[in-house]
Residue, then its C-alpha position, 0 to 999 in steps of 0.5 A: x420883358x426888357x431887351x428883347x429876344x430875337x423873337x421879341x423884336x421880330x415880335x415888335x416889329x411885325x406889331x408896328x407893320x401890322x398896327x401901323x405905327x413906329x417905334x422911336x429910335x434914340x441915339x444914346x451916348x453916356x449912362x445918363x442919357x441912355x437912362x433918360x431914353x428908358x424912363x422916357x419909353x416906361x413912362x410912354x408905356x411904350x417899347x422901343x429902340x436905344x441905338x448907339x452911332x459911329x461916334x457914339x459907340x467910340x465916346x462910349x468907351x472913354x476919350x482914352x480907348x475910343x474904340x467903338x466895338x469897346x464902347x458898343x459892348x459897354x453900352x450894352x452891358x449896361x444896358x442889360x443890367x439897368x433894363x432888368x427894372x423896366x420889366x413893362x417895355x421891351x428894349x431893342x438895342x441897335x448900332x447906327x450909321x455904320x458907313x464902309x469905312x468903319x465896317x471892319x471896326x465895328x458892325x463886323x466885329x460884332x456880327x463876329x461875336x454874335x454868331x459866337x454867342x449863338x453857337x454858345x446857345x446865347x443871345x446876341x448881345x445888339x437885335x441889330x444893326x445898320x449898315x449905310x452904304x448912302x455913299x457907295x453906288x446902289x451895287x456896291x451897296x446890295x453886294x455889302x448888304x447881302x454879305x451883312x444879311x447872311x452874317x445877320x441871320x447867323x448872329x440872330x440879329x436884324x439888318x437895317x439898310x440906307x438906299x439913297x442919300x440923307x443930307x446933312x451932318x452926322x458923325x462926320x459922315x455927310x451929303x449934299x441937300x440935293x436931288x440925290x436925297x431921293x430914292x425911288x420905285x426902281x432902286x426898291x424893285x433892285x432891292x427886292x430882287x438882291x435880298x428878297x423881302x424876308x426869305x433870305x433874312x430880316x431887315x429894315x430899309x431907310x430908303x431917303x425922301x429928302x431926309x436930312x440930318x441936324x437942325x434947319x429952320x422951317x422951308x429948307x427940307x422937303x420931304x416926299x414922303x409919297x415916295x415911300x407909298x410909291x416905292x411899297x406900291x412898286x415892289x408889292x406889284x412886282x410880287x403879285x405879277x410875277x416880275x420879281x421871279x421867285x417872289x411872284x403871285x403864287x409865292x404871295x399867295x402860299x404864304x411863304x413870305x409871312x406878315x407882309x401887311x397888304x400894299x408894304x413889302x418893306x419895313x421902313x426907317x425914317x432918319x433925318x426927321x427932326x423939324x418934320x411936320x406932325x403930317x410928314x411923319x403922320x403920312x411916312x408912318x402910314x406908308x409903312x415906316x416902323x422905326x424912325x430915329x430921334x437924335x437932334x431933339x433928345x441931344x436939344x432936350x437933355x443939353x438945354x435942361x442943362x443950361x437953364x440950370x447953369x443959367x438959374x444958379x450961376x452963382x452957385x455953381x461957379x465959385x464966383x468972387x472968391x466965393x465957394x459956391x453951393x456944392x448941391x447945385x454944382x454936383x453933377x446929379x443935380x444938374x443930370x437930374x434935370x436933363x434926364x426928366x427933359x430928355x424922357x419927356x421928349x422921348x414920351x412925346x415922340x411915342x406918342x407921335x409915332x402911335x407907340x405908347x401904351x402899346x408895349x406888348x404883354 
């Protein structure tokens, strides 16, 4: 197996729900990184998730087209092509951060060419895609998520969804490091009342807990990760009194609602994490968190590589005193090389972290 299937991936899925671990989800933006993040997962022996952001997906296609829905198809077809030789991982591909502004540009249009391909009997080409609606008022948010959700189930595709603000910077897209980085119980109780937890489709919900996006230093960022046991123990209760209506005990109890594991209604996403502690991410991943993004350390891993390189030969590379230089250190595989190996040497060390590797299924 190499991309996965729809039913691979809900295959996946339900494996970290029920294994209690997560897969790693690595931000791409070129060939040479998106090969780095699948030689990273084969050597963890590890399946995973290969995503594309707003900006991504647009320096995809070329600083002469920047459109993203190009630049997604881009990524991938190649990725298609190139995951064919990695027949021991299961690869799912998903679009990240798609704020309300870009929906008519991007996650839309795809949708639309997914539910194509399936009336064609094909597979679709992305497992899923995310729509951030962190900006909007929680409303506002489920009213999109719910429209997205029924495009989702006709694409074959999965949802993913951002319930509460994630600080930092990304793409352009920001928040302030303040109280609005919480969520809580009462916005997943609203959640699973709007879009079930399953039997109106598949999806994923990064609800915040202080996450914040980028690089800081030790003691700016305070994660709450027992607010995600907070929010699953909330909803999980709601189901087995009765207070979420048709999702009410003898629901539960006829298993109408499959591969809920006990006390985690929701499958969680973790963005922001870069600079968490091993317990943080430990204690998110125990509270039912299976896909957490990783974008600061990957970019950090493949541009330093870079630079050791440049630094060492520097005279080499650069044509130095009316010098030629050496063609060997100067030649982009040379250096590409380097980057890559760095760069799945950090996607290795975050399978391991997450409890992904040597897991990937048979």
């Amino acid at each position: 197996m190499t991309i996965a299937t729809p039913e691979r991936y809900a295959e996946m899925l339900d494996a970290a729900r029920h294994g209690g671990y997560a897969y790693p989800a690595i931000n791409v933006t070129s060939s040479q990184t998106l090969n780095a993040a699948l030689q990273g997962f084969a050597e963890a022996e590890s399946d995973g998730i290969i995503q594309v952001s707003v900006g991504g997906s647009a320096y995809f296609s070329g600083q002469g087209v920047r459109d993203r829905v190009v630049g997604s198809l881009a990524f991938a077809a190649f990725a298609h092509e190139v995951a064919a030789h990695y027949p021991n991982i299961t690869v799912a591909l998903h679009t990240d951060h798609c704020a309300k502004q870009y929906l008519d540009e991007w996650v839309r249009p795809l949708l639309d060419h997914e539910i194509a391909q399936v009336r064609r009997g094909e597979e679709p080409t992305f497992q899923s895609h995310m729509w951030d609606g962190s900006t909007v008022p929680l409303e506002e948010n489920l009213d999109i998520a719910e429209e997205l959700l029924e495009k989702s189930v006709r694409a074959h595709t999965v949802l993913e969804i951002e319930i509460g603000a994630v600080g930092g910077e990304e793409d352009g897209h920001s928040a302030e490091i303040n109280e609005k980085l919480y969520s809580t119980p009462a916005d997943g109780l609203r959640v699973a009342e709007r879009l079930g937890l399953g039997e109106h489709g598949r999806y994923m919900a990064a609800f915040t807990f202080g996450n914040v996006h980028g690089a800081y230093k030790p003691g700016v960022v305070k994660l709450r990760p027992e607010l995600l046991r907070d929010i699953q123990t909330e909803v999980w209760d709601a189901m087995r009194d009765g207070r979420l209506g048709s999702l009410g005990a003898s629901t539960v109890s006829s298993c109408a609602i499959p591969d809920l594991p006990e006390g985690k209604p929701f499958a969680l996403v973790f963005h922001g994490g870069s600079g968490s502690t091993p317990e943080e991410i430990a204690a998110a991943v125990s509270y039912g968190v299976v896909k957490m993004n990783i974008d600061t350390d990957t970019q950090y891993a493949f541009s330093r590589a870079i630079a050791g390189h440049m630094f060492r030969n520097y005279d080499a590379v650069l044509k130095v005193d009316g010098e030629v230089g050496d063609k060997k250190m100067y030649d982009p595989r040379s250096w590409g090389r380097e980057a890559e190996d760095a760069m799945a040497a950090r996607v290795v060390e975050a399978c391991v972290q997450l409890g992904s590797a040597g897991r990937a299924l048979k």
